[in-house]
C-alpha positions as CSV (number, residue, x, y, z in Angstrom):
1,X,0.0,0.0,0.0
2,X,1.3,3.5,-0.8
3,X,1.9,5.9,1.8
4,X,-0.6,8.4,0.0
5,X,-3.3,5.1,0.5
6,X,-2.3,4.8,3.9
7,X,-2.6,8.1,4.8
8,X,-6.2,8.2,3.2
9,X,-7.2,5.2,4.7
10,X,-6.2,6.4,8.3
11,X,-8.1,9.6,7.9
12,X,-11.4,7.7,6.7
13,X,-10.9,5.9,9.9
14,X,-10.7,8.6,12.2
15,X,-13.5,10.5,10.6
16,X,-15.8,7.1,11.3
17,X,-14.1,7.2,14.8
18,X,-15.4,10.6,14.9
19,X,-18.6,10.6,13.6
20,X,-19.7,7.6,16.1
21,X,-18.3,9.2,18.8
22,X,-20.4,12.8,18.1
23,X,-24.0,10.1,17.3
24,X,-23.2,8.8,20.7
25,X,-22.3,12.0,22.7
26,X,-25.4,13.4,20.8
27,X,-27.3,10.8,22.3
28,X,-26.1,11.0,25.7
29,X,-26.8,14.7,25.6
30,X,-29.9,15.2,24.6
31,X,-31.3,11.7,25.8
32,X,-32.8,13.3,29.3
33,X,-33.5,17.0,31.1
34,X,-30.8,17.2,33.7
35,X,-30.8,20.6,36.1
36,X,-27.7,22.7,35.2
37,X,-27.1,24.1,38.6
38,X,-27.4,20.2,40.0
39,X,-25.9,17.2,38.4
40,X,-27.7,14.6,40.6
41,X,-31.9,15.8,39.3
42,X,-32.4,14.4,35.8
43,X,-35.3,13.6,34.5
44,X,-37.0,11.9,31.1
45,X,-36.9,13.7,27.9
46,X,-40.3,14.0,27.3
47,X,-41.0,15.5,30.8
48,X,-44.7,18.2,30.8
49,X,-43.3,21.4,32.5
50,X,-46.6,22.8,32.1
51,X,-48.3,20.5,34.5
52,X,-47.8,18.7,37.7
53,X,-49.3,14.9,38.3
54,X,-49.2,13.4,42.0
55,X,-47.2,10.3,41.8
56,X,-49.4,7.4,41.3
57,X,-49.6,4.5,43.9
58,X,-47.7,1.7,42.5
59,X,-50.4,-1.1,42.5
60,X,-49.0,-3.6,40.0
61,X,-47.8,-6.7,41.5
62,X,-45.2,-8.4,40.2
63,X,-43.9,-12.2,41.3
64,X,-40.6,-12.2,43.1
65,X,-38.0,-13.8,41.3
66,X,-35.4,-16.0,42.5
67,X,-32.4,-14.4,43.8
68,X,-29.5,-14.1,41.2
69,X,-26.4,-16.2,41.9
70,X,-24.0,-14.1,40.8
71,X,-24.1,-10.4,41.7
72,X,-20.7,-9.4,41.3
73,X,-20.6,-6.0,39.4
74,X,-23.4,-5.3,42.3
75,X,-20.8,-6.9,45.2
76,X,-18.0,-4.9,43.8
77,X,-19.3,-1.5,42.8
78,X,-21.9,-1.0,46.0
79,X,-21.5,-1.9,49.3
80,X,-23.7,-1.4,51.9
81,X,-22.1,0.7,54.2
82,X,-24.3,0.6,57.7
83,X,-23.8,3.5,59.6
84,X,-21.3,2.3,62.3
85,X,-19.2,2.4,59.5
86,X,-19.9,5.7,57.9
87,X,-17.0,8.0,57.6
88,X,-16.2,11.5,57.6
89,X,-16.7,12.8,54.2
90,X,-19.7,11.1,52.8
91,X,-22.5,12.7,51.0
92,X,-26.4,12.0,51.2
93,X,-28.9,14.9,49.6
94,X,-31.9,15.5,51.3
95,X,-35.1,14.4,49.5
96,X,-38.2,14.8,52.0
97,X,-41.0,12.7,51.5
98,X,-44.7,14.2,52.8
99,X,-44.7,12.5,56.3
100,X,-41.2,14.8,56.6
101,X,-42.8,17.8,56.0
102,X,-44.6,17.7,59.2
103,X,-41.7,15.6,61.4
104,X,-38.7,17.3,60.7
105,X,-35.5,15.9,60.9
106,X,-32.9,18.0,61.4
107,X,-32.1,21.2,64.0
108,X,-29.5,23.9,63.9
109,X,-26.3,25.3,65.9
110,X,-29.3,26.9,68.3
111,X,-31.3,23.5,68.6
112,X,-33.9,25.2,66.7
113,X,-35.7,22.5,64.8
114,X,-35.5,23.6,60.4
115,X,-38.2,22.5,57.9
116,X,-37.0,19.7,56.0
117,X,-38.9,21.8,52.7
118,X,-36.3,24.5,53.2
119,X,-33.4,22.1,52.7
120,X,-34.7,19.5,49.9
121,X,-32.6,19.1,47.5
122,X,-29.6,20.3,49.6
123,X,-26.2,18.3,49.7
124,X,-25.4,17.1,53.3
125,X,-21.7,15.6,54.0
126,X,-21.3,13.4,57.4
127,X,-19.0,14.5,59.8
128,X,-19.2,12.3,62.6
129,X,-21.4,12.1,65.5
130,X,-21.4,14.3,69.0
131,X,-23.0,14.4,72.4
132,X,-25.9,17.0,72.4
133,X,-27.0,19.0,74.7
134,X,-30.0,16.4,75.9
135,X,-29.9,12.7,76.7
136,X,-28.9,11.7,73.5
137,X,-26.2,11.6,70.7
138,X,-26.7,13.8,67.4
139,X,-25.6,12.9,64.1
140,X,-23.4,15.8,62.9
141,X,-23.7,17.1,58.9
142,X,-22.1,20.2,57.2
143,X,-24.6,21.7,54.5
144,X,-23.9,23.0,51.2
145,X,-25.4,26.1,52.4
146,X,-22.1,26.2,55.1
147,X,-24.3,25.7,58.1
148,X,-24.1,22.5,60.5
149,X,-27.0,20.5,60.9
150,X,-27.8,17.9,63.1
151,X,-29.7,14.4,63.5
152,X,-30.5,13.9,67.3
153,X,-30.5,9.8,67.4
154,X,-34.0,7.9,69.0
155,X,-31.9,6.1,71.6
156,X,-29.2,6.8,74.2
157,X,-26.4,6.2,72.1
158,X,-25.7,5.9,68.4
159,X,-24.4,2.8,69.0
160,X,-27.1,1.2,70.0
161,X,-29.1,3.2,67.1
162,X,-26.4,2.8,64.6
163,X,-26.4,-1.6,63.7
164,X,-30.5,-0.6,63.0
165,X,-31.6,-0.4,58.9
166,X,-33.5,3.0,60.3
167,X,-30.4,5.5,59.1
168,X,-31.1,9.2,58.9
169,X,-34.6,10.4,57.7
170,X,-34.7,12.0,54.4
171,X,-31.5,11.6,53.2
172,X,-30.5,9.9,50.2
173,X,-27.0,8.3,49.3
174,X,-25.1,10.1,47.1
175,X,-22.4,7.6,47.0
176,X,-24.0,4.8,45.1
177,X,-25.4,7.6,42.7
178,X,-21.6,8.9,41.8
179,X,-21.0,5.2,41.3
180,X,-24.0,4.9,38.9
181,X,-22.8,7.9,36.9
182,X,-19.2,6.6,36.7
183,X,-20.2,2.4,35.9
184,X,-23.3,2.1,34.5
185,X,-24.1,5.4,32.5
186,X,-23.6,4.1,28.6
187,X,-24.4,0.5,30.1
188,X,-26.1,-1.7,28.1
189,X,-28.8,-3.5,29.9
190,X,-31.8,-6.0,30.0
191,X,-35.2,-5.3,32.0
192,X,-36.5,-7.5,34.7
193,X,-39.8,-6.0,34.6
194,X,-42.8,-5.2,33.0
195,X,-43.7,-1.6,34.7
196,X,-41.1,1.5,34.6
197,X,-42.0,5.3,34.8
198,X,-41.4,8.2,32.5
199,X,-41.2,11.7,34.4
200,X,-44.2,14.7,33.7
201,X,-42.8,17.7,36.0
202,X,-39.7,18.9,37.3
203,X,-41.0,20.6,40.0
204,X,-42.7,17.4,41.7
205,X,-42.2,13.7,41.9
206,X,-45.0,12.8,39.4
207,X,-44.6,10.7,36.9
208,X,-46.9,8.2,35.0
209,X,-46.4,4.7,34.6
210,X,-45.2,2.8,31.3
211,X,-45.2,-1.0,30.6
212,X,-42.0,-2.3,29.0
213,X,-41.5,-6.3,27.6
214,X,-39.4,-8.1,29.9
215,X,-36.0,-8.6,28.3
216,X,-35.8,-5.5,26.4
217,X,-32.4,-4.0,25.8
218,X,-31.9,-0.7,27.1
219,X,-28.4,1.9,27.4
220,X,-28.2,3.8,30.9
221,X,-27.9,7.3,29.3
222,X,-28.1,9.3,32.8
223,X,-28.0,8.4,37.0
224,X,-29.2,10.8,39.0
225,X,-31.2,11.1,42.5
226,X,-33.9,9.2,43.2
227,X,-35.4,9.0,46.4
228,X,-34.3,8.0,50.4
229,X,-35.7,4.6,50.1
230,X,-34.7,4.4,46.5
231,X,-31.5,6.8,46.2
232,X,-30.2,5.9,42.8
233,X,-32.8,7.4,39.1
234,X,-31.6,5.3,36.3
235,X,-33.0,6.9,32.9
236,X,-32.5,4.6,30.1
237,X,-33.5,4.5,26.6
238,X,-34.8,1.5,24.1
239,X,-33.7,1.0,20.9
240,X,-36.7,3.2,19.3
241,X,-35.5,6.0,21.4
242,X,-38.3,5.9,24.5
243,X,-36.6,6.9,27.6
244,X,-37.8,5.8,30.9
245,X,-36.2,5.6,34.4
246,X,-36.9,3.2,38.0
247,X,-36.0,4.3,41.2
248,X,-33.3,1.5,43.2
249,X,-31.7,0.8,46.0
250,X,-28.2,-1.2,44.6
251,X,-26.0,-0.8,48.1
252,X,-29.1,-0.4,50.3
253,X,-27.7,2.5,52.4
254,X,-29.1,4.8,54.5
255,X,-32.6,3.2,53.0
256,X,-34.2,3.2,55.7
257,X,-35.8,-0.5,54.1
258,X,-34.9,-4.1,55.8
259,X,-33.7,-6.7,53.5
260,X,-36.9,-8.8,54.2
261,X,-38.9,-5.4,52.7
262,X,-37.1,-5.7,49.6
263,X,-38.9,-9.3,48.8
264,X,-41.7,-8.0,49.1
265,X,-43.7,-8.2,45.3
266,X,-44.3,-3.7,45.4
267,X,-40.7,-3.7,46.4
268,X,-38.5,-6.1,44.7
269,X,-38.7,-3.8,41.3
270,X,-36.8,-1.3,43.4
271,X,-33.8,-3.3,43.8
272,X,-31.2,-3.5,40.6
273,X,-31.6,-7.1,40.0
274,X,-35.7,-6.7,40.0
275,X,-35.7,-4.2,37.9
276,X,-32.3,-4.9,35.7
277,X,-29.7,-7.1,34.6
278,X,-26.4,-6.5,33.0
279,X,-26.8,-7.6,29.1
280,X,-24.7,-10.1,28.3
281,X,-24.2,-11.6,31.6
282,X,-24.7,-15.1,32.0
283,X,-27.5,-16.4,33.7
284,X,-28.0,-19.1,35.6
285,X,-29.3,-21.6,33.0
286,X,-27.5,-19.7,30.3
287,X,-25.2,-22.8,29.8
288,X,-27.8,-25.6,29.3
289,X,-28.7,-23.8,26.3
290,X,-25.0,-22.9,24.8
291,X,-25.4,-26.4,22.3
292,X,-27.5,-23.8,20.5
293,X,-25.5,-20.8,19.9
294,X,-23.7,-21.2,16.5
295,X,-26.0,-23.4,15.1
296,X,-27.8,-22.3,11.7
297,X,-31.9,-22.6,11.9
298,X,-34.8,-21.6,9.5
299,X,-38.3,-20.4,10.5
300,X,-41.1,-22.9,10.1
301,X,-43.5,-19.9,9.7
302,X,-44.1,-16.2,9.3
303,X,-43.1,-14.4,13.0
304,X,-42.0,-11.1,14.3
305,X,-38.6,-10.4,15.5
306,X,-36.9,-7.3,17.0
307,X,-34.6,-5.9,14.6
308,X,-31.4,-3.8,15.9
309,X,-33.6,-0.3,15.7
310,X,-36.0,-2.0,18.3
311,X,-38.9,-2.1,15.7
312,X,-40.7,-5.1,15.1
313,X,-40.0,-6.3,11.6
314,X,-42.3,-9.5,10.0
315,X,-39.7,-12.1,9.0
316,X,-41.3,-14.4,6.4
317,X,-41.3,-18.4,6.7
318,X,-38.1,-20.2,5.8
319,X,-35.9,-17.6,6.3
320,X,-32.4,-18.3,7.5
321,X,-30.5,-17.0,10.9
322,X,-27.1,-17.9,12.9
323,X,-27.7,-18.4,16.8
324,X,-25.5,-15.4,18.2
325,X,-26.9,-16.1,22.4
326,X,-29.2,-17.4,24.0
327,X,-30.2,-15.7,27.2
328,X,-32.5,-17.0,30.1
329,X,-35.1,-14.4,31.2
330,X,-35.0,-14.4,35.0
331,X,-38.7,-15.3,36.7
332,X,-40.1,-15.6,33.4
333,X,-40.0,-19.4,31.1
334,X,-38.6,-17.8,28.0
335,X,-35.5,-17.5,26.6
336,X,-34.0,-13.9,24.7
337,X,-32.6,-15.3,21.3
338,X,-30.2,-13.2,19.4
339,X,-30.1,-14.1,15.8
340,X,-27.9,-13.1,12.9
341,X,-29.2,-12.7,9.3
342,X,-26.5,-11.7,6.9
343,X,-25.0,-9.0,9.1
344,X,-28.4,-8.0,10.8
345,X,-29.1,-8.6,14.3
346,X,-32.7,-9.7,15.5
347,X,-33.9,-11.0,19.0
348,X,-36.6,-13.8,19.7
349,X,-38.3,-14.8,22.8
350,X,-39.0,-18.5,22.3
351,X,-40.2,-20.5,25.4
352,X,-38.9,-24.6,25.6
353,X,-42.1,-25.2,27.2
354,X,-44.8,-26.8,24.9
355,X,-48.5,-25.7,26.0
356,X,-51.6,-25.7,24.1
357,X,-53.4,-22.5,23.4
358,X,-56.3,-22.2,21.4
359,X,-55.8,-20.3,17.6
360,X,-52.0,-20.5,17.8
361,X,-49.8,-21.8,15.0
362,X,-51.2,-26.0,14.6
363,X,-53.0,-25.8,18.1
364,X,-49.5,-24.8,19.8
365,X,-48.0,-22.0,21.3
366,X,-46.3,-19.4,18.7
367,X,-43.5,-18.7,20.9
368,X,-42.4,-22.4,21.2
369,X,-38.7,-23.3,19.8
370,X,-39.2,-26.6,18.5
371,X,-42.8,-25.3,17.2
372,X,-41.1,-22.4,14.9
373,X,-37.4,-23.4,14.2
374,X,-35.8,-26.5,12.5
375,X,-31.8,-26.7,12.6
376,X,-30.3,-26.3,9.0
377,X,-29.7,-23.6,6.6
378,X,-32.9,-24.0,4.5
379,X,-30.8,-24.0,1.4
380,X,-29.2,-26.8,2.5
381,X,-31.6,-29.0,2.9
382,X,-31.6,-32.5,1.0
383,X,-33.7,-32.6,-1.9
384,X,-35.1,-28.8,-1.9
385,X,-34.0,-27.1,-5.0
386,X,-33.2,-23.5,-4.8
387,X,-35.3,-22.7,-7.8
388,X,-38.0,-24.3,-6.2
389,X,-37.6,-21.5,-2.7
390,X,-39.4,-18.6,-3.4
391,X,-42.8,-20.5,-4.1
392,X,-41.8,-23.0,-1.0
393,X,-41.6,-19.8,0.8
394,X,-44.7,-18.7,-0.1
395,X,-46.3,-22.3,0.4
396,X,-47.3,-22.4,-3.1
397,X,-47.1,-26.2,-4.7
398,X,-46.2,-26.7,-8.2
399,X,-46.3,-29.4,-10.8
400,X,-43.0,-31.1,-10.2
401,X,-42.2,-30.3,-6.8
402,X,-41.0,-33.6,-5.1
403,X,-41.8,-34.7,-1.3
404,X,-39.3,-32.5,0.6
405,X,-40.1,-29.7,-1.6
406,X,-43.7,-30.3,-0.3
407,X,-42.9,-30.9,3.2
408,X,-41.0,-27.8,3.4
409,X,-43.6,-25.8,2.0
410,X,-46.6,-27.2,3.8
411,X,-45.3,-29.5,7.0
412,X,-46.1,-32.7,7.5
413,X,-49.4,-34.5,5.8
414,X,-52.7,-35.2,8.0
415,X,-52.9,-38.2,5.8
416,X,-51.1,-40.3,3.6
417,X,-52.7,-42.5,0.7
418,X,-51.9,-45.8,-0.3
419,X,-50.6,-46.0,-4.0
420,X,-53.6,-46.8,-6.3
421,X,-53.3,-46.2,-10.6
422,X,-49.3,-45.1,-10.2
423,X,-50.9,-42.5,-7.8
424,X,-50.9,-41.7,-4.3
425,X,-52.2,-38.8,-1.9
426,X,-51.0,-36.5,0.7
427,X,-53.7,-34.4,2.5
428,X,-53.5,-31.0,4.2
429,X,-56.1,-30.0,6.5
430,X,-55.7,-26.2,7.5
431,X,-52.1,-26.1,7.7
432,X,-50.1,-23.2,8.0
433,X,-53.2,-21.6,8.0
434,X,-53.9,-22.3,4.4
435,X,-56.6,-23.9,3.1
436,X,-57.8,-27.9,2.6
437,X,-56.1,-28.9,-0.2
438,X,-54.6,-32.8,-1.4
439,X,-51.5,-33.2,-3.0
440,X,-51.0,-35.8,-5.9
441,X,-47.5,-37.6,-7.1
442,X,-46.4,-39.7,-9.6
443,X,-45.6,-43.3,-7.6
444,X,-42.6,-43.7,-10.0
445,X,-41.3,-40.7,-9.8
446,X,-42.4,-39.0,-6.1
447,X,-43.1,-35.5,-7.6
448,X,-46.4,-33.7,-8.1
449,X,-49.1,-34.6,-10.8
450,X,-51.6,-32.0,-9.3
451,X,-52.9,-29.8,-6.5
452,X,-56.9,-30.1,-5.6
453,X,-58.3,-27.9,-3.9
């Protein structure tokens, strides 16, 4: 190669370099509403400033899945850090909820008790813990604002107060929020669950509820501030560009929430795992399905698959993928598929568990692996000329086409006739939903006279 080439070709490849680079950062930047003056309140992108909606009770129940096996990007990015073992220096903002509007949490220098409304929103930093001027210990914070503020503990000591899951009221963690930003902003991830929220004011905590599939892919493009019980907003955006965010406790701090609180159905969805999972993670079960990635299959009818833009696109019958992974769905019985089709990625979810339901493809479930794939590249197959595909496709018979020709076209025969005049029969009865119709060959030479219908 010339040096002139070379040249040429290294500038082409630093202009691609550049171009992705500016998509992605145009993403990331315009893919939520983020206050300027405060880096830890974002918010979804399609957000109504105009109006403010109380936040709706959250009254979908969802079953609690098994607990994940492996959690170790959780186990080494957040740990809990119970507050005998806070140190000096760590930063919670304060994020009242309504019942701390009227019981307020924290006094100043003169003991005077100060609304928890006038501080929300304000960054508090730990710096230790005192004996006050009463019976009890205070919890000691320096405020953004340059004033100390204190937390007068419930019992004698803060030792005895500290090994509890209460924690200070109103404040929410700030550590595992930095943490969010810095691991899993630009994350690719899975959901876990069916119900996730998209934001309508910035001046309250309303928002409405959305349902997502399980299984959808998603890309963390902001962390911000949640709430006390929930400290860490992840806003994340599909593949058709619909943002929407979930509230979760990852290190549990300061929560304010037991552990046992946290199985419960209304709660579970606030924990990472209920909520999320880390896309292309094994799961367990992953491996029992691993004999399947790599392997060529064809489509045994017309389906739906997700297509790399997140749309779904109809993919006709017959049609040819590569196994890429195959992903179990946690609490769910299906299975994420990711297929390869000349270049183009799709996803499936196909289940592994047969069950009859009524109008589905040949009395069986749609969804069912066995019931919509066969292993081979369908131009492959023994027999089935290539000429022959495009009407096979179709499930159009022809004069001429042999048995696997017909097979491939139309399944397997209802019925089979015994050879009678150099002729014998194979009937169809409704399949693939098309209609009646009965098949005629040539005994001698196994290939179609004629098509009744």
């Amino acid at each position: 190669m010339s040096a002139k080439s070379s040249i040429e070709l290294y500038s082409m490849k630093r202009l691609v370099f550049f171009l992705a680079a500016m998509a992605f950062s145009s993403m990331m930047a315009n893919a939520q509403t983020r206050d300027p003056n405060n880096k830890y309140l974002v918010w979804t992108n399609n957000i109504m400033f105009k109006e403010e909606v109380e936040a709706e009770s959250e009254e979908t129940k969802e079953e609690v899945p098994d607990e994940e096996q492996s959690k170790s990007f959780i186990e080494k990015y957040f740990r809990y850090e119970s507050m005998c073992d806070w140190k000096e220096g760590m930063r919670f903002m304060v994020i009242p909820s309504k019942k701390d509007m009227v019981i307020r949490t924290f006094c100043d220098s003169t003991d005077h008790m100060v609304s928890s409304m006038s501080l929300r929103h304000k960054i508090m930093t730990y710096k230790g813990h005192e004996r006050g001027n009463g019976l009890h210990e205070r919890v000691v914070f320096e405020c953004e604002d340059g004033k100390t503020y204190y937390f007068e503990v419930p019992t004698a000591t803060f030792d005895d107060y500290c090994y509890t899951k209460f924690g200070v009221p109103t404040l929410a963690y700030l550590g595992d929020v930095d943490i969010a930003i810095e691991q899993l902003v630009g994350k690719r991830l899975l959901t876990t669950n069916t119900v996730y929220n998209v934001d309508v004011s910035t001046t309250s905590y309303g928002y409405q509820k959305i349902e997502v599939p399980i299984g959808t892919e998603v890309t963390v493009v902001a962390a911000g501030v949640g709430t006390r019980s929930y400290p860490v907003k992840l806003i994340v955006v599909d593949q058709t560009g619909r943002e929407f965010f979930q509230n979760v406790a990852i290190s549990r701090t300061n929560s304010g929430m037991r552990d046992e609180e946290f199985k419960e159905p209304d709660e579970y969805k606030h924990t990472f795992e209920g909520s999320f999972e880390i896309a292309g993670e094994k799961a367990s079960g992953d491996e029992q399905y691993d004999k399947f990635v790599g392997g060529k299959v064809f489509t045994l009818y017309a389906t739906k698959m997700t297509n790399s833009a997140g749309a779904e696109e109809a993919i006709p019958r017959l049609t040819t993928f590569t196994i890429k992974a195959m992903h179990v769905l946690r609490g769910t019985k299906y299975v994420r598929m990711t297929l390869d089709r000349a270049g183009l990625e799709y996803t499936k979810q196909v289940t592994f568990t047969r069950e009859n339901v009524a109008g589905d493809v040949g009395g069986m479930h749609e969804d069912y692996y066995y019931s919509l794939f066969a292993s081979a590249n369908v131009g492959n197959v023994k027999e089935v000329r290539e000429k022959n595909l495009p009407d096979i496709q179709k499930s159009i018979i022809r004069v001429g086409f042999n048995e696997a020709e017909v097979r491939l076209a139309l399944g397997e025969p209802n019925a089979v006739s015994k050879v009678k005049n150099n002729t014998y029969t194979w009937l169809y009865r409704s399949r693939m939903d098309k209609n009646d119709c009965t098949i005629y060959f040539n005994a001698q030479t196994k290939e179609v006279k004629y098509v009744k219908r």
